[in-house]
Each structure stands twice: as structure tokens, then as C-alpha cells.
C-alpha positions, -999 to 999 in steps of 0.1 A, spaced: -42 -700 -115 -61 -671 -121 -46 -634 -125 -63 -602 -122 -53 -567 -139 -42 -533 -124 -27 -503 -136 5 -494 -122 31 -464 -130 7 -461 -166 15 -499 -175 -5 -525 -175 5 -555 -149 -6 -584 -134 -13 -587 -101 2 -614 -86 -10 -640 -63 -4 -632 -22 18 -662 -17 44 -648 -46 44 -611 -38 74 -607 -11 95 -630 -41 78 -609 -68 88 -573 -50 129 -584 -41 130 -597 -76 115 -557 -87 140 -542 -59 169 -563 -78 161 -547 -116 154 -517 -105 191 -515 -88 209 -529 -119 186 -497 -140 212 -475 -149 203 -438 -129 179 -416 -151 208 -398 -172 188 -362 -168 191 -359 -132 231 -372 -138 236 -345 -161 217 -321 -144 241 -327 -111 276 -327 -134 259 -294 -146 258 -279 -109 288 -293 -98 303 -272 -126 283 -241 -114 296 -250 -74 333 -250 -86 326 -216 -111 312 -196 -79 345 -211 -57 369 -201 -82 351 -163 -80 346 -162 -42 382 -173 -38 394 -153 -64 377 -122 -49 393 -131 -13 426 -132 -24 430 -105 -47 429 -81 -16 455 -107 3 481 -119 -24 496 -95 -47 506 -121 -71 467 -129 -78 461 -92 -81 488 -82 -108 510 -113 -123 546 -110 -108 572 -96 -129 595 -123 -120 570 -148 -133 571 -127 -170 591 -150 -197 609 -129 -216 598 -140 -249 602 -106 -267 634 -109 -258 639 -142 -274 621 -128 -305 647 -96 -308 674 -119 -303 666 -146 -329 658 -120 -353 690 -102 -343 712 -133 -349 691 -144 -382 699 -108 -398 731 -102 -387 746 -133 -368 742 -155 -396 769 -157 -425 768 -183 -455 804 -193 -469 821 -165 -451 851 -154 -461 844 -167 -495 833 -145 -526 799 -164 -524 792 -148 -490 757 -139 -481 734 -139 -450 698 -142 -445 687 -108 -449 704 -108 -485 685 -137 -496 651 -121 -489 662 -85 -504 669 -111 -531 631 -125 -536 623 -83 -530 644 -82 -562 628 -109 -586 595 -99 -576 596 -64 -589 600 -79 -622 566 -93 -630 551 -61 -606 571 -35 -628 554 -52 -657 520 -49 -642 526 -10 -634 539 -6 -666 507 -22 -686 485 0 -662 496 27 -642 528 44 -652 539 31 -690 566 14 -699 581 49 -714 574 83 -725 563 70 -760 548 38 -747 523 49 -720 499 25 -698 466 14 -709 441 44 -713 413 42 -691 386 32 -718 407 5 -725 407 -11 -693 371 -6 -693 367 -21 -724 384 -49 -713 366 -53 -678 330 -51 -698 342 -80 -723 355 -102 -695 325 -96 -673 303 -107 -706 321 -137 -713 324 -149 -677 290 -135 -663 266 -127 -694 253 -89 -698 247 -83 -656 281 -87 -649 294 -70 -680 274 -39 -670 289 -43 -632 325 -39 -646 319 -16 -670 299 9 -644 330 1 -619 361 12 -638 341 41 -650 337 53 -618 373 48 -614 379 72 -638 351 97 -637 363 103 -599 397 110 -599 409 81 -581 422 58 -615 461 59 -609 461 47 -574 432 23 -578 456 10 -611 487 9 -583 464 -13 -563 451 -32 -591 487 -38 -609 498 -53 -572 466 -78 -569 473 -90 -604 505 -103 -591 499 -112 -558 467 -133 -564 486 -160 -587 513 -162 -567 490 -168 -536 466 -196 -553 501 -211 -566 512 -214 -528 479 -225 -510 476 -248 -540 508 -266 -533 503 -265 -494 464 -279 -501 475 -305 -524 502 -314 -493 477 -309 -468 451 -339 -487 483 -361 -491 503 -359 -461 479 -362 -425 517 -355 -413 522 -325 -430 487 -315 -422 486 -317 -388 521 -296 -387 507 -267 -409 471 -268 -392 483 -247 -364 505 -225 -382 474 -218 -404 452 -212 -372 479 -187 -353 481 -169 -391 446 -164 -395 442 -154 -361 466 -131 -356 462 -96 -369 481 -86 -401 501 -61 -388 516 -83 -362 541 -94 -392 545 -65 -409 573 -56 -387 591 -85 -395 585 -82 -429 598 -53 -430 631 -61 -414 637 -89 -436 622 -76 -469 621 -32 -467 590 -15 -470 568 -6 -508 550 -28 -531 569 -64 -527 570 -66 -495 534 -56 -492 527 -88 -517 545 -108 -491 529 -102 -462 498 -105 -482 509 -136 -489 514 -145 -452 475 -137 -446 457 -151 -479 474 -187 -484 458 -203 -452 423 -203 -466 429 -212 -500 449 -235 -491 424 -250 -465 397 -247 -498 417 -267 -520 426 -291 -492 388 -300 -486 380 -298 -522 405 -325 -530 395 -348 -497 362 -348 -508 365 -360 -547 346 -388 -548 363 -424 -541 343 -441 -565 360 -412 -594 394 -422 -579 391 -458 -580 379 -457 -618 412 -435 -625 431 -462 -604 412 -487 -630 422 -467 -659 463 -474 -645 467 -439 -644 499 -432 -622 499 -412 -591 508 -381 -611 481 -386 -633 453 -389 -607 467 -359 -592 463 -335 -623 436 -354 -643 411 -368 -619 413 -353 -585 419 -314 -591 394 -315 -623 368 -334 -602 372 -306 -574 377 -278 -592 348 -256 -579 363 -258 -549 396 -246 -558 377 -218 -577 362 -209 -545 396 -209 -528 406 -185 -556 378 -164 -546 390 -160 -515 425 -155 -527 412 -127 -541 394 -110 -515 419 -115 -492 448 -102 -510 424 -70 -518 415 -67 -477 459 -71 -468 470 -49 -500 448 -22 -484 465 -31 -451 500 -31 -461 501 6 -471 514 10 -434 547 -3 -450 548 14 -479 524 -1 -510 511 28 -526 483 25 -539 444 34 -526 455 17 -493 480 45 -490 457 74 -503 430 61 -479 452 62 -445 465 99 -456 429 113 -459 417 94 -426 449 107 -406 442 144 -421 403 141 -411 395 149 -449 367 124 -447 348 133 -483 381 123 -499 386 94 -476 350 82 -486 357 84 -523 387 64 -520 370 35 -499 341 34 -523 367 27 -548 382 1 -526 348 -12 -525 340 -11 -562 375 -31 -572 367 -55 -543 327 -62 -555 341 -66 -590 369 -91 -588 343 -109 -561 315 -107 -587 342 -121 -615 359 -149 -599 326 -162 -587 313 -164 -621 350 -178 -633 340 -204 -606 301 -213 -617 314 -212 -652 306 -243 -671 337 -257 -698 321 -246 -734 332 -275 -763 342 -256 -793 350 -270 -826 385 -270 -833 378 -268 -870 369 -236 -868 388 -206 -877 408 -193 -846 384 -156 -844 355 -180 -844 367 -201 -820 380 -171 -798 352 -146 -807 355 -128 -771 393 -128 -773 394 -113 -811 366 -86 -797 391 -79 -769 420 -73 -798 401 -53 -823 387 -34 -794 425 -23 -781 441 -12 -813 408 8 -817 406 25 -781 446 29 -786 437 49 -815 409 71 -806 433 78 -774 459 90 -792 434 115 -806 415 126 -780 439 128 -749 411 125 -722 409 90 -730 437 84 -721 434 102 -688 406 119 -671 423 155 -659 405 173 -631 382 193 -656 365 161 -665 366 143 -633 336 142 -608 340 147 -570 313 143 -545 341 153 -513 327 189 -509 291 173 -502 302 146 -478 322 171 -461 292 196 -461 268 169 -447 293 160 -425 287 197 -411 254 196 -415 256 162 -390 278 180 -366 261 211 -364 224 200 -357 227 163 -345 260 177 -321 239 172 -290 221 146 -295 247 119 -309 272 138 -278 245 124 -256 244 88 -269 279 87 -269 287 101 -233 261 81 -219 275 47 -236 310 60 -228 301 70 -188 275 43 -181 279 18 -199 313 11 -221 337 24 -189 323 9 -160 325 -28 -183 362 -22 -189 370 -16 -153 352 -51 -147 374 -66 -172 406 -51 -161 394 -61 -122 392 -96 -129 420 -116 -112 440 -133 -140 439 -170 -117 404 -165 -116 399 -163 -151 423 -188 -164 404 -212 -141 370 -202 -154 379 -209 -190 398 -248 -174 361 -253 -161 345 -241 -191 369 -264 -213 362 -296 -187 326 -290 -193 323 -284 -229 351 -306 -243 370 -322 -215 403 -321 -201 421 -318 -233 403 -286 -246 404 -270 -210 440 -275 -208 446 -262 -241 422 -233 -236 437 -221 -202 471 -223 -215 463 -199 -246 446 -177 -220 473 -179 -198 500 -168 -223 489 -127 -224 494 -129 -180 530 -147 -190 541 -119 -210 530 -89 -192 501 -81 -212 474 -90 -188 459 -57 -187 461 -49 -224 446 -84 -231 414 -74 -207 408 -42 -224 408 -58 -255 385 -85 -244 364 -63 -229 360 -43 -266 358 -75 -287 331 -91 -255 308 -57 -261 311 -60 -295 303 -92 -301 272 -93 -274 258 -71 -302 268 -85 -329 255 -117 -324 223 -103 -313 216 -78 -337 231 -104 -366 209 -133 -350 173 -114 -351 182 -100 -386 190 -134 -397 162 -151 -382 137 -126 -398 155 -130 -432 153 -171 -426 114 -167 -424 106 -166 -463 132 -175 -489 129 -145 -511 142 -128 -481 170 -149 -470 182 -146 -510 181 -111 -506 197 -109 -471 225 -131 -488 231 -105 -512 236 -78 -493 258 -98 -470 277 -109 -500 282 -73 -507 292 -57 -474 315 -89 -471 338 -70 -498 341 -35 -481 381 -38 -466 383 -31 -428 397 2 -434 363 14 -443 342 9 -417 364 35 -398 353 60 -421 315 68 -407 318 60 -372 348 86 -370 326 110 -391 298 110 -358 315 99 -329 352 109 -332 380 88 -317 367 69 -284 364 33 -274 325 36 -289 339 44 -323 363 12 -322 335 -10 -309 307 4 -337 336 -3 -361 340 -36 -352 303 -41 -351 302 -35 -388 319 -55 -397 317 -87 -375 281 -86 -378 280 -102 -416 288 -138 -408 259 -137 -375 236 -132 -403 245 -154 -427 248 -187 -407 218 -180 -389 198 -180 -422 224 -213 -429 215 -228 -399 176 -221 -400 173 -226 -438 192 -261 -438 165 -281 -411 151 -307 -431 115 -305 -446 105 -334 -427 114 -330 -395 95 -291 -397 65 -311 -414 65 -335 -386 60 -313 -358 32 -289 -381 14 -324 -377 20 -326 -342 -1 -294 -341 29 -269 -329 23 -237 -335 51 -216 -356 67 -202 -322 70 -235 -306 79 -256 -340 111 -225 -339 118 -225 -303 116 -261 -301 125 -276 -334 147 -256 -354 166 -233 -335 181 -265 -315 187 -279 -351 204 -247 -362 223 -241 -332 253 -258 -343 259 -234 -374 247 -202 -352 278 -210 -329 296 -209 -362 285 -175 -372 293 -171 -332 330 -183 -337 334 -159 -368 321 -133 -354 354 -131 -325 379 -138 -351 364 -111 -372 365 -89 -342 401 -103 -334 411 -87 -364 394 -54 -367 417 -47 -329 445 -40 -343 429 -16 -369 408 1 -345 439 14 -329 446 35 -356 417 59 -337 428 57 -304 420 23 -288 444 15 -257 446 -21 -261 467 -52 -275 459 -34 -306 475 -3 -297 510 -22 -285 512 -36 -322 505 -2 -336 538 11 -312 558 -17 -320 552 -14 -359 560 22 -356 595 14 -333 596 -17 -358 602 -38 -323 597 -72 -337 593 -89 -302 565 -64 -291 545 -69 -320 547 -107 -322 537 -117 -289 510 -88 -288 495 -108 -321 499 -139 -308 481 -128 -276 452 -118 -301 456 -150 -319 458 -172 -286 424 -156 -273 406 -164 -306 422 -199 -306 407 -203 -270 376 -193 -281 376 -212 -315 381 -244 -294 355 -238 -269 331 -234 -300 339 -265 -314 338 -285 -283 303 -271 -279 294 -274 -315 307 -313 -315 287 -325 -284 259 -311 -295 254 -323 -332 265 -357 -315 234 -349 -290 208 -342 -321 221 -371 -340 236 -351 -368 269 -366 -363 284 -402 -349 
């Protein structure tokens, strides 16, 4: 039998004989039926049946609101009175509850944490002693040239001469500008506070590899604490523990242990198995792996934890003058409530110079290699940096004791640059008045206004149902669930409207954020000279404490929403930059030299190639960018915001410990929601690119 050839549908088939054609064609009508459908246009359908049900939820919305008053404002019967609950527990735990009462040994709660208050200011005494206020009139603290001493030969031995020079420059500023007392308050309480923070998160991380149980308990706790702004708990805080230095430690402690403990967590779940089955081998006991295997073979990442101990504790000690730490976090918030803004700027750049230092050291602490040394050596030879540090104390001691300004700087001898920020300020307001008044009625009248009345107009079903579909779609019925019930929580508590306005500041603020951060980040990717140097100066900004960026947008544009949201935009915009370089950096040689060979030119090789690779850790830099906003709300209402931010601020002034807790939890809820949505997205789509099974 003979067959002849013919292109069909760009394949080449035979063409069958006449007799065998109506068999030949049901047999093609019976494959083609058990063909699955073509998966594009399935997905392009679920895609607009999404759309249909978003644009039903709005018209219905929009129908109702005018129809129902329960759609248009949540019903005040419908409010759970969770403050309530939160005053009364509190209540009952400080004054309801009595140990062995009746006995000698009786105590309650409140006594047991006035108790901690008490042994902390033992080691924190010590510190202050050592560096602020001496231990007595014939013992003073260290003189400032001592403590510079000390920084340069710690910076040397850690970091070579470059980091040396960074210390030594650093604390002499200190001193040369007037600000060395309260920067050595703020110093003497990070000195404390950062052990006993890497202590705890190393004890939780260590639990957290161990136990899945324990982990999955202490997960969310971690999430709702990192979420939630600081000052949520410092009314709390204060109620159980007073107000000044220890408490501050404490609720510093509350903020910085979540992400050293999540550091040393994954540190210690990544060690290699192959290193813990050769300890195993070894018979070392469970103890033994612990200590001698595990922690050694992860310690850079518990260095890195201890990095972020330390920046963390700096950003909250700063914080935590609105409860009494005293310190530059105190002399800051005086100067910004009294609009001296040269002094205020002094005192953040000192902020900025201990935070860029104890960055710059504990990073080198963590790259440092272990150094052999000879133990037959004599003990100066085998501790040359530490015998420098001795000689050079009884020497500086000495020459203090003779020459009295170095010991301390007096105002003769210090430096101030306040009467020439304070004269440019002027010089700002007098000839750019007009101008930056323009800019910032028009964003005000035309812009910023009429988006928070859109915000604050939304019906609160409507947009608990938007985030449900938005869940279904990008992580199914589990995330939306989740997601609308964290949404829902601000309408169950009676802080609908607040929770709009502040979603309305932290929306505007992150559109430009992630726009701004995304083309600066993808111009820095281009070249790797520039990404390195885009790094750096992300590094450094990524030190300045929140309190700072308050300081210039105040200086031109007074108190007003635009202030709050160019505040926020400073300093959200960091981690935009810094995972879109991440993201555009990391795609593999191979696949970018693949498509060069398939002739694409540069645009289409980044449109098409790596921005879908790099997508995943943009929407990173995306999901950092709102908690980083999250933050910066409740700061921002130090200048006038009227937002959840604003009801923690009242509540921390009234020290109502219900108001400010659900407030922060509504904050923390909404950046949950978000965080979730993110990593739905995030999930499907490495799963989509094949980056993850």
C-alpha cells in the first residue's frame, strides 16, 4: 500500500488511504477529547473569573453602602471589646493576683518584675559608671581619649587600619561636639542590652532548630512582634517595669530577639548533615554536638544575628526615651519637640556615627577569621593588641589627670555646627518659602487628600472581600481566610477609619518607594562596580534610627501628612534597592548567555529574562518595604499624623494598655496580611520558573 505526504498543522503526516479516513478521523476526534484543555486559556478564564467576582464585590459594595448602614460604618454592637479584656487582664495581673498571701513571703506580679528592674541596674550601673558618670568623685569615668583609644585599637584588631580610622574619627566627633555624655548614656545601655539580647534569641534559636513544636508556637509571636510598632508595648512595659534605663532595655529586648533569634535558628538548620553525622561518628553526645559541632560550624550566622542585635537594640534604645532612657534618644526628642533643629541634627548624626560604628565592628567581628597563636609564647606576645590596650589606659589616665580637657571636652573646646543648620534652615525658609509651599499644597490639595478620602470611603465588606479574592487567587483558601480575618480585626475593634488613613499613608508611600527603589536598583544592577557601591550606601543609610529621618522633612515641610509620608519614604526605600540589585545580580550566567545567543537585545533579555527571574526577591524588597512603613506609623505621629499611629501615641501618653495593644496589633495584623499575600505570590511563582519543587 502506497502513502503519500502532506503538511498538516506544521507536522508532517501521512495521508491515508480513502477507504480508512472516516476510521482514521473518529479515532483523531477520540485523542483529541482525552487532550487535556490548553492550560493558557484555563488559566486565562480562572484569571477573569477572579476579575468578574472583584468588580461584583465593588458594584455591590457601592450599592449598599448608600442602603445599609452596617456596610457603611461597622455597627457598634458588632465591636468586641477587646481593650477591655486587655485593661482587665492587666488589672487583675497587677493587682488581682497575690502569691502566698497572708504569708511573710507575699508578693504579686508587679513585684516580681520591679524585681528584674532591680537586678538589672546592677550590670547598667556598672556600665555608667565605667563611662558616663564614675564610680565616685575620686574615681571618675573613662576620659574621652580613652575611649577613643580603645575604639581605634579594637577597630585595628577586628578590621585592620580602615576600620581603626572609622572608630577613631567617630568617638572624636563625639567629643569635639558636645554630645559625649549622652551618647556614653546611650552607649553604657547598648553594652548591656546587646548580650543580654543575643543570650535570649540564642536560647529561643537553638529551641527553634530543635523543637518544630516550639517553633511553630513562637513563629507567630515573632511575626506579631516584629510587626507591631515598638511603642505598642511600651505602655505595658511601663506598667509592669516603671519608666528609665531598664525598662527601656526590656522593651528593647521585646523588639531585637525575634531576628537574632530567627538568624541563629537558620544558621544552625542549615549546618551541614554530612558535619553532623561525622560528630555523631565521633560518639559525641547530644550536648556535645550542640556546643562543638553545630554552633561552631554556623557561627557566621550567629555573628550576623549579633549584627542585628546590635542595630536593633541601637534603633529601640533611641525609641525608648519616650519612657524615660536618657540618653541621645532623650536629647533628640527634646530638640525636635522644641523645633531647635541644628541641635536636633547634631544629635542624630551622633546617633548615626555610634550606629555605623558598632555596624562596621560587629561585621568585621563576624568575617573575622580564628588566628592560631602559639601558646609558648609570652602572654604580651600572645595578646599584643590587648597589652597595647593596657599600656595605652594607665597612659591616657595619666595625661588626663594632667590636662583636664582630656578628660572632658568643656564648651570652650567643643565644636558646634547648630547656628549654621539653623541659619540655612532660614536661608531655606526665606527664599525657597514659595516654592516648596507650592509643592506641598498641591500634593496636600490634589493629590495626598483626595486619596485618603478614597481610602476612608471604601466600605469595610468590600474590602475584606477584596483581600478573600486576592488570597483565593494568589495562595488559596487558606491564605485568603487568614488574610481577611487580619484585615477584618481593625473593623472588629472600632478602628476601621484609623486603619484606612493609615493604609492610605503606608499605600502612598510605598507606591513610591518601590518605584523610586526599583529604578535606582535596577540602574545600580547594570554594572557591578555600581551595585557594590549602591550596597554601600544602602548599608549606611540602613544604620540611621527612624527618629532621624523626621529631622529634614520637618525642617521644609512642617507637620502635615506629606512630611509623615517623605519620612517614611526614607526610610522604606533601602530594602527596594537592595533586593532589586539581589534579585537582578543573582540570574545565572547561563541562562543571560543563552538568550545573548538567541540574538535578544539587552531590553528584551531584561524585560523578558531577568526581571521574571528576579521577581521573586523584588516582592521581597516589596514585602519589606510595608513592614518598614508599618513601623515608621507610629513615629510619624510624633508630627501630627491622624492615624492608628496617632491612637498609640494617646494611649502611651494615658498609659491605656488596651488602646495601645490592639492599635499595634491592628498595624501588625495589616503587615501580616500583606506578608502572607507576598509569600503566596512569591511561592507560586518560583514554583512557575522552576526555582523551587
Amino acid at each position: 500500500m502506497t502513502q503519500t505526504a502532506s503538511l498538516s498543522n506544521g507536522a508532517l503526516s501521512p495521508v491515508q488511504p480513502k477507504g480508512e479516513h472516516s476510521a482514521g478521523v473518529a479515532a483523531s476526534s477520540k485523542a483529541a477529547a482525552r487532550q487535556p484543555a490548553d492550560p493558557h486559556a484555563k488559566t486565562t478564564i480562572h484569571r477573569s473569573m477572579y476579575w468578574i467576582a472583584a468588580l461584583v464585590v465593588i458594584a455591590l459594595g457601592q450599592f449598599m453602602v448608600s442602603r445599609y448602614d452596617w456596610v457603611a460604618k461597622y455597627p457598634s454592637d458588632w465591636i468586641l471589646p477587646i481593650k477591655e479584656w486587655i485593661d482587665a487582664f492587666f488589672e487583675w495581673l497587677v493587682y488581682g493576683i497575690r502569691f502566698f498571701e497572708g504569708a511573710s513571703l507575699e508578693f504579686t506580679p508587679r513585684d516580681v518584675t520591679r524585681g528584674v528592674s532591680a537586678l538589672l541596674k546592677y550590670p547598667l550601673a556598672l556600665t555608667e559608671s565605667l563611662f558616663f558618670d564614675g564610680f565616685s568623685k575620686s574615681i571618675p569615668a573613662l576620659p574621652w581619649i580613652t575611649v577613643v583609644g580603645f575604639a581605634t585599637i579594637l577597630g585595628h584588631w577586628l578590621g585592620g587600619w580602615r576600620t581603626a580610622l572609622l572608630a577613631a574619627v567617630a568617638f572624636t566627633y563625639l567629643a569635639l561636639f558636645g554630645v559625649w555624655q549622652a551618647s556614653m548614656q546611650t552607649f553604657s545601655l547598648v553594652l548591656i542590652t546587646v548580650p543580654m539580647v543575643f543570650l535570649l534569641g540564642l536560647v529561643a534559636g537553638i529551641l527553634m532548630s530543635k523543637s518544630p513544636r516550639f517553633k511553630s508556637l513562637i513563629t507567630p509571636l515573632f511575626d506579631v512582634l516584629q510587626s507591631m510598632p515598638p511603642f505598642a508595648y511600651l505602655v505595658p512595659i511601663v506598667v509592669l517595669y516603671g519608666v528609665g534605663n531598664v525598662p527601656a532595655m526590656i522593651a528593647t529586648a521585646l523588639f531585637a530577639v525575634p531576628p537574632v533569634a530567627r538568624c541563629i535558628s537558620l544558621g544552625l538548620s542549615g549546618v551541614n548533615k554530612g558535619v553532623i553525622e561525622a560528630g555523631q561518628m565521633m560518639g559525641c553526645t547530644r550536648r556535645q554536638l550542640l556546643w562543638q559541632v553545630q554552633i561552631p560550624a554556623a557561627r557566621s550566622a550567629l555573628l550576623v544575628g549579633l549584627n542585628q542585635g546590635v542595630m536593633q537594640t541601637l534603633a529601640m534604645i533611641v525609641l525608648a526615651a519616650l519612657i524615660g532612657a536618657a540618653g541621645l534618644g532623650s536629647e533628640l526628642l527634646t530638640s525636635l519637640q522644641s523645633l531647635r533643629l541644628g541641635q536636633a541634627l547634631e544629635q542624630g548624626i551622633a546617633i548615626v556615627v555610634i550606629a555605623v560604628v558598632l555596624d562596621r565592628l560587629s561585621r568585621a567581628y563576624a568575617l573575622k577569621e580564628p588566628v592560631y597563636v602559639d601558646p609558648s609564647l609570652s602572654w604580651w606576645r600572645r595578646h599584643p593588641y590587648m597589652s597595647l590596650a593596657l599600656g595605652f589606659l594607665l597612659l591616657s589616665i595619666s595625661m588626663a589627670s594632667l590636662l583636664p580637657e582630656l578628660m572632658l571636652l568643656t564648651d570652650k573646646y567643643s565644636i558646634t555646627t547648630a547656628p549654621y543648620w539653623n541659619a540655612g534652615i532660614d536661608w531655606i525658609n526665606l527664599h525657597w518659602y514659595e516654592p516648596v509651599q507650592a509643592f506641598r499644597n498641591f500634593a496636600l490639595m490634589e493629590i495626598l487628600i483626595p486619596t485618603r478620602n478614597f481610602f476612608q470611603a471604601i466600605p469595610w465588606p468590600t474590602f475584606v472581600l477584596l483581600v478573600v479574592l486576592l488570597g483565593c487567587r494568589l495562595g488559596g483558601w487558606k491564605v485568603a481566610v487568614i488574610a481577611g480575618l487580619l484585615v477584618w480585626f481593625p473593623a472588629a475593634t472600632g478602628l476601621w477609619h484609623e486603619a484606612m488613613t493609615t493604609l492610605y499613608m503606608i499605600g502612598t508611600a510605598a507606591i513610591v518607594c518601590i518605584s523610586t527603589g526599583f529604578v535606582i536598583g535596577l540602574l545600580a544592577s547594570r554594572t557591578a562596580a555600581w551595585s557594590r557601591f549602591a550596597s554601600g550606601v544602602c548599608d549606611f543609610f540602613q544604620t540611621f534610627p527612624s527618629f532621624i529621618y523626621l529631622i529634614p522633612v520637618v525642617m521644609l515641610f512642617k507637620v502635615s501628612d506629606l512630611s509623615a509620608i517623605i519620612a517614611v519614604l526614607l526610610f522604606a526605600v533601602v530594602p527596594m534597592i537592595r533586593y532589586t540589585i539581589l534579585g537582578l545580580r543573582g540570574v545565572p550566567a547561563h541562562i543571560i548567555e543563552a538568550a545573548t545567543q538567541q540574538g535578544t537585545t539587552p531590553r528584551q533579555r531584561l524585560l523578558k529574562v531577568e526581571l521574571p527571574i528576579a521577581l521573586p526577591e523584588i516582592m521581597l524588597g516589596v514585602n519589606q518595604v510595608i513592614f518598614m512603613a508599618l513601623f515608621m506609623v507610629a513615629i510619624t505621629a510624633l508630627i501630627g499624623t491622624q492615624d492608628l499611629g496617632a491612637e498609640i501615641n494617646a494611649a502611651r501618653s494615658g498609659n491605656e494598655i488596651g488602646k495601645a495593644l490592639v492599635a499595634g496589633l491592628c498595624i501588625a495584623f495589616m503587615g501580616i496580611a500583606a506578608d502572607r499575600l507576598i509569600g503566596a505570590w512569591v511561592k507560586r511563582k518560583k514554583i512557575q520558573l522552576g526555582l523551587t519543587a
